[in-house]
N, C-alpha and C positions, 0 to 999 in steps of 0.2 A: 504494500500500500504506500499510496505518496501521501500520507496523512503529515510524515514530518518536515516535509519542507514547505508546508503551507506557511505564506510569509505575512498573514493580515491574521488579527484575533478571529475571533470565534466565538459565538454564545451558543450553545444549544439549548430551548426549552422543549421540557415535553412535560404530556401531561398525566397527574398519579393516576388517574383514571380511565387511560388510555386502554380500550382491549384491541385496537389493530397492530400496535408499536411496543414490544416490549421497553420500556425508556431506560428503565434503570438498566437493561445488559447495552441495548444498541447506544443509546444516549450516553452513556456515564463513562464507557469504552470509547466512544468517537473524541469523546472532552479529554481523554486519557491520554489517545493517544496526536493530538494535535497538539504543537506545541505554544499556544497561548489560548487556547481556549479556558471555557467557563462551561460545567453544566447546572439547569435549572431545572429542578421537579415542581410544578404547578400543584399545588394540592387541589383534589377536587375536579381536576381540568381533563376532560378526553382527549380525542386526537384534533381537535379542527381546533386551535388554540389561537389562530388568524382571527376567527370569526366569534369569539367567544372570548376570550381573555386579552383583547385587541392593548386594554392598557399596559399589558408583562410586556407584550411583542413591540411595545413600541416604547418603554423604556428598556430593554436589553439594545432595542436599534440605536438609542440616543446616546447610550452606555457606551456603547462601541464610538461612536462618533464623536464623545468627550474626552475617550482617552482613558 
């Protein structure tokens, strides 16, 4: 995998209540193994986390953009 020479941060969310996306194995491994990543578990949040938790998705975007 070319996971480590990715050269921009990274946030991953997923959500705890997600049943299409295991988050904690696929999420928590993807944050792992990039190297300036962040991951985030949404309590409460399934998969569509765009359309549903719009205010995480868009302070993790602002996150990234502040630095």
């Amino acid at each position: 995998l070319a996971y480590a020479t990715c050269k921009v941060p990274v946030r991953i969310l997923g959500g705890e209540a997600d049943i299409v996306v295991n988050n904690l194995f696929h999420g928590w491994n993807a944050a792992r193994l990039l190297p300036d990543a962040q991951f985030e578990l949404i309590a409460g949040a399934g998969h569509m986390l765009h359309h549903f938790h719009i205010e995480e998705v868009v302070a993790a975007s602002r996150g990234l953009l502040e630095g």
